[in-house]
Legacy VTK file of the C-alpha trace (Angstrom):
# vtk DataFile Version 3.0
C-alpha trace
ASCII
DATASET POLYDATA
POINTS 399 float
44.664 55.678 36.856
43.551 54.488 40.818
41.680 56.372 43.001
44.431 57.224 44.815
46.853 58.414 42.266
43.415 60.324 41.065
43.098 62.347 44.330
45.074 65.463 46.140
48.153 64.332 47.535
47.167 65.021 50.615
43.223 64.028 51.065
42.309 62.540 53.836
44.879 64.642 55.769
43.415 67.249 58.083
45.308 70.594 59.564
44.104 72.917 62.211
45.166 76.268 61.787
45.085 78.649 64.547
47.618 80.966 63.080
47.264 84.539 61.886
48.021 87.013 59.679
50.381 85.653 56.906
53.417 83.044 57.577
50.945 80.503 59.776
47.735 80.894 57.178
49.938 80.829 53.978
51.174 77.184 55.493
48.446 75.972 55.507
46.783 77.125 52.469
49.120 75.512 50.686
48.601 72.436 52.245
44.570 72.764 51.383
46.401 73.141 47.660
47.601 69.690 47.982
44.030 68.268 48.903
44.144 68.676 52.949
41.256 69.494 54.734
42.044 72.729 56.769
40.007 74.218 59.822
40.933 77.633 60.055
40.516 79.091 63.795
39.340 82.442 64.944
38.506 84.716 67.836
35.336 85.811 66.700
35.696 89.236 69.016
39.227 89.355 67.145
39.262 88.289 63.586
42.451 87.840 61.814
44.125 91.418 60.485
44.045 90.755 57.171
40.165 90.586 56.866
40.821 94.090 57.510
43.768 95.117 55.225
43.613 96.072 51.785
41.237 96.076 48.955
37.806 94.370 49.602
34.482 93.255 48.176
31.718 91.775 50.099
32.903 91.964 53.287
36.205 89.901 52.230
39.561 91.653 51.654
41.887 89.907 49.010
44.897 89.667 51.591
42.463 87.089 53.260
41.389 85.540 50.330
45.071 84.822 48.947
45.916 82.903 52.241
42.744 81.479 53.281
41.510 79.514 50.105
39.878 75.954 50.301
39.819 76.135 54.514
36.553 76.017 56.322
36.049 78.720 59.135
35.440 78.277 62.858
35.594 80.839 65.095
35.613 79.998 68.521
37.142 82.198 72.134
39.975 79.909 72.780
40.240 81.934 76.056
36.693 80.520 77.624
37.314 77.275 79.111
34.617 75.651 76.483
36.264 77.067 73.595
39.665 75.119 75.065
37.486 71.978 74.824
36.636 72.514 71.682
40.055 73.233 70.173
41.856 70.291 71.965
39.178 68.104 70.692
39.845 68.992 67.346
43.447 68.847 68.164
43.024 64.975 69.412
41.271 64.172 65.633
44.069 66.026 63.541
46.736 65.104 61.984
48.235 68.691 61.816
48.258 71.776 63.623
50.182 75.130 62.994
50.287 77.934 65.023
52.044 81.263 64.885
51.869 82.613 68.436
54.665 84.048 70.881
55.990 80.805 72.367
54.091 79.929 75.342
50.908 80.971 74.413
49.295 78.399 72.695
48.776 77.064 75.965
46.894 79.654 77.082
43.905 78.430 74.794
44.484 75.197 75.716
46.624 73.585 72.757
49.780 73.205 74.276
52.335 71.349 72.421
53.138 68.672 74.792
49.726 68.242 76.383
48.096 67.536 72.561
50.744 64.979 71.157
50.439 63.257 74.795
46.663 63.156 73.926
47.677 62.636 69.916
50.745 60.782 69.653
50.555 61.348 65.748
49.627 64.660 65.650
52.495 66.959 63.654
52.538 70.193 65.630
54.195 73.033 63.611
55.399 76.037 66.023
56.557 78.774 63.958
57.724 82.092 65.891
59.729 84.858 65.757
62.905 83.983 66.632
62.362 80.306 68.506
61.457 78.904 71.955
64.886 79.480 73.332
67.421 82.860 72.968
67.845 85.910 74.145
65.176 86.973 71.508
62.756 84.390 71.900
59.854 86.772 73.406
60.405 89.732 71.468
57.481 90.654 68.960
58.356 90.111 65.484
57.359 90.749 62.511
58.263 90.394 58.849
60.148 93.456 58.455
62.041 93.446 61.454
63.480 89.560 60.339
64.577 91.268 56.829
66.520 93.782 58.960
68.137 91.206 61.447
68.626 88.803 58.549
71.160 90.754 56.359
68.678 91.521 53.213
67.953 94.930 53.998
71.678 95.674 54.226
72.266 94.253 50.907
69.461 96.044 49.558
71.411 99.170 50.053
71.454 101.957 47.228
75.004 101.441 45.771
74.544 105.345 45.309
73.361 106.461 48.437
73.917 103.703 51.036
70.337 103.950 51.623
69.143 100.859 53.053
65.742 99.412 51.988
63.535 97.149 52.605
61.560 94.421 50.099
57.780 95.740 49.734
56.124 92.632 50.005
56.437 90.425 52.916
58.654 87.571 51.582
60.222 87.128 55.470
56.773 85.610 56.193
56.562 83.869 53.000
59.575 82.115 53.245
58.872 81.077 56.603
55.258 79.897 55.040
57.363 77.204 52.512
60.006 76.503 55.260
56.928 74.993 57.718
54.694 73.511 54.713
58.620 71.223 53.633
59.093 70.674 57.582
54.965 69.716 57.638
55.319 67.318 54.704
58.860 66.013 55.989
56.955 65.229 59.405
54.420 63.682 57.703
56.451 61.303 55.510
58.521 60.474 58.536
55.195 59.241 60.554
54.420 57.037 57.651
57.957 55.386 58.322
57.229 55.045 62.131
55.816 52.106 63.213
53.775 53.457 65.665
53.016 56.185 63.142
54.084 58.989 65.928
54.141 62.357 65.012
56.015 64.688 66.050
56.456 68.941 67.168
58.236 71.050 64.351
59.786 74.313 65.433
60.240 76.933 62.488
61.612 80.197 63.639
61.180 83.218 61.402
64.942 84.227 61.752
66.389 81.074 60.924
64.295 80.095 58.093
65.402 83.389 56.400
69.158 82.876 57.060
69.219 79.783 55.461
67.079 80.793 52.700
69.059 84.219 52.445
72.963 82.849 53.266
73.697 80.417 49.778
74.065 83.518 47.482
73.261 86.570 50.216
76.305 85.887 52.617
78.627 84.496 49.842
81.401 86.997 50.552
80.587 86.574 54.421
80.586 82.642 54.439
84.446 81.460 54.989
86.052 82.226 58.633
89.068 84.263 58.050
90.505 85.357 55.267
89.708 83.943 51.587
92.422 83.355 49.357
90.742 83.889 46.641
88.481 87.259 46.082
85.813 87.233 43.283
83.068 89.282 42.616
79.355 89.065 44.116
77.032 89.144 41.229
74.386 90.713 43.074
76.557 93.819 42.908
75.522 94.019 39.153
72.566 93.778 39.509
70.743 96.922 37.631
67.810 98.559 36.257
68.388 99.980 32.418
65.448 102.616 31.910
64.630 102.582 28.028
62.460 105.394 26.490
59.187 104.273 27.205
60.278 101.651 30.363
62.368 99.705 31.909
64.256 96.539 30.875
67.032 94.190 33.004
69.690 92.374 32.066
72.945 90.888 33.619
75.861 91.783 31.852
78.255 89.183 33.362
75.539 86.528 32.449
76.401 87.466 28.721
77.202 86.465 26.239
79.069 89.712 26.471
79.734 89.776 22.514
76.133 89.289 22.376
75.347 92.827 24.454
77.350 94.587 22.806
76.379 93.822 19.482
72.566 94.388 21.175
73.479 97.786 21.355
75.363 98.641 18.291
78.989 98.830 19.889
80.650 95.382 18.562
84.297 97.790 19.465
83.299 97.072 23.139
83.884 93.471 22.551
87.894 93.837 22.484
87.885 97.253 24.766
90.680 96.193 27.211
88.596 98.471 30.310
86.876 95.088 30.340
88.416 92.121 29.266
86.174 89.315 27.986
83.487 91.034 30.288
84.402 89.773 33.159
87.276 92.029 34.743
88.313 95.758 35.006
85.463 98.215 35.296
82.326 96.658 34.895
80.356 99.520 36.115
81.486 102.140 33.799
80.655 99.057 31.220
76.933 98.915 32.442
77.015 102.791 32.862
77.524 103.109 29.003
75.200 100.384 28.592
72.483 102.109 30.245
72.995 105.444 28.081
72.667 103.176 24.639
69.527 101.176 26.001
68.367 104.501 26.403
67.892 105.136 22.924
65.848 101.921 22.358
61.912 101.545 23.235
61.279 98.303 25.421
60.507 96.242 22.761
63.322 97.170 20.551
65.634 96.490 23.234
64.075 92.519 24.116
63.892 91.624 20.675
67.494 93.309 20.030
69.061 90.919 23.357
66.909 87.732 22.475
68.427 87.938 18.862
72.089 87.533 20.379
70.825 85.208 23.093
71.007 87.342 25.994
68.632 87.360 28.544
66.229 90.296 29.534
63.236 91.204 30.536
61.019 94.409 30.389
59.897 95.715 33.992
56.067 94.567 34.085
53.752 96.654 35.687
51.994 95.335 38.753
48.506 95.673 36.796
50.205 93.634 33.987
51.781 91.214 35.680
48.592 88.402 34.909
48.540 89.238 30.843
52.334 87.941 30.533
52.137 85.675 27.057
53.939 82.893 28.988
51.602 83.592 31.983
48.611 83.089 29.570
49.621 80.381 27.544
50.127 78.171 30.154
47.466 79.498 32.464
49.744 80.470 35.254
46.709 82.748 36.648
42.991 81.808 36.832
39.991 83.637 37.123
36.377 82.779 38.058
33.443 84.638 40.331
34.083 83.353 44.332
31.699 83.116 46.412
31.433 86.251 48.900
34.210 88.325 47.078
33.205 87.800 43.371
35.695 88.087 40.417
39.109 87.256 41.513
42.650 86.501 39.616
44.919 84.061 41.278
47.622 81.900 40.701
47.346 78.293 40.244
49.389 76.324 42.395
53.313 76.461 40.998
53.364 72.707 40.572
51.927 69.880 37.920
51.776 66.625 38.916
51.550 63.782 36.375
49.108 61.650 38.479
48.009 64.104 41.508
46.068 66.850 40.531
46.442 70.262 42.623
43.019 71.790 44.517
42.222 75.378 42.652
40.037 76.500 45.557
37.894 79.067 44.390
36.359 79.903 47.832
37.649 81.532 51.440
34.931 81.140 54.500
33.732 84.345 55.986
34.121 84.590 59.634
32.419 81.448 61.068
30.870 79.964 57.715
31.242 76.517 59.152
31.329 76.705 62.836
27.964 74.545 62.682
29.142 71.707 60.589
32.685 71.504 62.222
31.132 71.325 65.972
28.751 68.306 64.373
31.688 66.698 63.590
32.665 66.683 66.930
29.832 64.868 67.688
27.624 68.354 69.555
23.974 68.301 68.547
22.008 71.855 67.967
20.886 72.141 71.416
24.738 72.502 72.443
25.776 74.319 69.795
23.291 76.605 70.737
24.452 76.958 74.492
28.126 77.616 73.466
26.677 80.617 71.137
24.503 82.099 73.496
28.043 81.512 75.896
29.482 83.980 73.919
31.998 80.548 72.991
31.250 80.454 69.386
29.494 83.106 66.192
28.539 81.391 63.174
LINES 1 400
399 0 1 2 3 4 5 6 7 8 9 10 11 12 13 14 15 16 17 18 19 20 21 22 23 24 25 26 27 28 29 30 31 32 33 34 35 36 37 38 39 40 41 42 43 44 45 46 47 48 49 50 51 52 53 54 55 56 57 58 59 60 61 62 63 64 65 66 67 68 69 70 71 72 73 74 75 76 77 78 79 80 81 82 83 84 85 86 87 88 89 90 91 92 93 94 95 96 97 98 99 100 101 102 103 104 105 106 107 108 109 110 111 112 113 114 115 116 117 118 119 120 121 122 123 124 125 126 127 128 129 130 131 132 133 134 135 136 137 138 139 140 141 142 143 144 145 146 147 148 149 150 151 152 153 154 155 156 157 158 159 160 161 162 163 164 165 166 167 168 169 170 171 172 173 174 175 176 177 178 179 180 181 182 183 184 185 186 187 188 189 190 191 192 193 194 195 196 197 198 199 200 201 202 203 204 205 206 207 208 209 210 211 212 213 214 215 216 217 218 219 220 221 222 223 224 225 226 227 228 229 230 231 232 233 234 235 236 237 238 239 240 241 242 243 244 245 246 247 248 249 250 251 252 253 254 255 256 257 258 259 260 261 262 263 264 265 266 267 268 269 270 271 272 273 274 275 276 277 278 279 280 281 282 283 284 285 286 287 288 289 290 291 292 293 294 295 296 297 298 299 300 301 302 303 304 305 306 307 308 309 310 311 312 313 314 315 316 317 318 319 320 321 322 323 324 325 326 327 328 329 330 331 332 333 334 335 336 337 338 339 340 341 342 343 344 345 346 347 348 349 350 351 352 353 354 355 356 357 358 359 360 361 362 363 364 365 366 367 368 369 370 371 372 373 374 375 376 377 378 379 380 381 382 383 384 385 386 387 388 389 390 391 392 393 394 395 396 397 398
């Protein structure tokens, strides 16, 4: 094995992040998974929220942590006119920037988008907003609950019961727009490598559109053709239930099947030829899972997985959130590490969800506290003590 196949995929390759909060910082933590060397930019009179949200230790919260791994910390007042120096020089040396401002506003600290690739014709600058530069929406405030609410999943989240709409808790809006930039960041990338003159190039990723698409292939099935279908089937998602047993919960699809399987699961092999339900698949599924439900019921969790797995049927017991790490196929494949980090001590994370036969992934094991490396990034730039001195005592940088 080279060198090269022996490093990160992406050493060598170095991002400046001057996003906040989750969809920006979760882009580019996953690049720092791939071996990039991320700078990640703060106001040091305004830290990022989430080194205040949640559970902490050390003066760290986990919500940082999980997105900031493996990046080095400046933090810098992109609103003095220093700072802006600062920031577009580190601009002109990178080879990737993301930012998750209101469009517009990256300019007010002095990195905007067409002034930095005229200075860094290969720079790939990654824009992702709320709803995009242009619209009727474009400079409304957005967050990731108000895109699940716009984007049709909170609808379909509705209680078939009550018509209660709900939404996810978790944040996955922001998450998916994370992936959307990091494929539109590597894309870019690839494509430079291609160019001849090796020009970069700016990447828009709005919040609202990288949710539709990730939300319309199964989501707006029944809302995809224009007009009237000819043919009506059933949405699977409609199926989709919850079967308490007596000491949990289990799930299960039943039009996944085998349906002979299920019912012989349960100790009702008549329901295979019950014509309310022909081969499983038509008349009156729901009363099906209804009577389902009341004969998982009588079963404990485990009886209930090993009685589907014996007919082939796949389930799965409800894991609780403080269980989720001890899964057996979590362990035995080492899905979730753990080791003391710096500032924050013990922590459980994932390892990154891919294997590569000749790249290895980065497990970083450390996030920077607020301007950890303020000092060596400004050497970089080529500033010796005595100015990194005056731009502290400016008020321009902490750290």
């Amino acid at each position: 094995m080279n060198d090269i196949q022996a490093a990160p995929p992406l050493s060598g390759i170095r991002v400046l992040d001057v996003s906040s909060v989750l969809s920006g910082p979760m882009a580019a933590q996953l690049l720092a998974d791939l071996g990039a060397d991320v700078i990640k930019v703060e106001n040091p009179l305004a830290p990022d929220f989430t080194r205040g949200t949640g559970n902490g230790r050390g003066g760290m919260t986990a919500y940082f942590y999980n997105v900031n791994r493996g990046k080095r910390s400046l933090a810098i007042d992109g609103r003095h006119p220093e700072g802006q120096t600062v920031l577009r020089q580190l601009a002109d040396r990178a080879d990737v920037l993301i930012q998750n401002m209101r469009p517009g506003k990256a300019a007010k600290v002095g990195l905007d988008p067409d002034e930095c690739m005229a200075r860094n014709p290969s720079l790939v600058y990654a824009s992702i907003s709320g709803y995009g530069s242009t619209g009727p929406s474009a400079d409304e405030p957005v967050y990731d609950y108000v895109i699940q609410a716009v984007g049709g999943s909170v609808d379909l989240q509705r209680d078939p019961g009550t018509g209660r709409a709900e939404l996810a808790r978790h944040f996955p809006a922001d998450k998916i727009t994370s992936h959307a930039c990091v494929e539109a960041v590597l894309a870019a990338l690839f494509a430079r490598e291609r160019n001849a003159d090796r020009r970069g190039q700016h990447v828009e990723i709005s919040m609202h559109e990288a949710n539709l698409a990730f939300f319309w292939p199964d989501g707006m099935m029944q809302h995809t053709l224009v007009g009237q279908p000819t043919e009506e089937r059933f949405h699977p998602g409609e199926y989709y239930r919850v079967y308490p047993t007596s000491d949990g919960d289990i799930v299960l699809m039943p039009l996944m099947g085998p349906f002979a399987g299920i019912c012989n699961a349960v100790g009702h092999p008549e329901w295979i030829d019950d014509q309310r339900w022909p081969d499983g698949l038509g008349g009156d599924m729901h009363l099906f899972q209804d009577l389902l439900s009341e004969a998982i019921a009588e079963l404990s969790t485990d009886q209930a997985l090993a009685a589907f797995a014996a007919q082939d049927v796949p389930a799965g017991a409800v894991v609780p959130l403080a269980d989720v790490h001890a899964h057996p196929q979590a362990v035995a494949r080492g899905s979730i590490v753990e080791h003391d980090a710096p500032h924050i001590g013990p922590v459980r994370i994932p390892r990154p969800p891919w294997q590569m036969a000749a790249s290895p992934a980065v497990e970083h094991g450390d996030a920077p506290v607020l301007g950890e490396h303020t000092t060596e990034i400004l050497g970089e730039l080529g500033l010796d003590q005595g100015a990194i001195q005056a731009l502290r005592l400016a008020g321009v940088v902490t750290g």
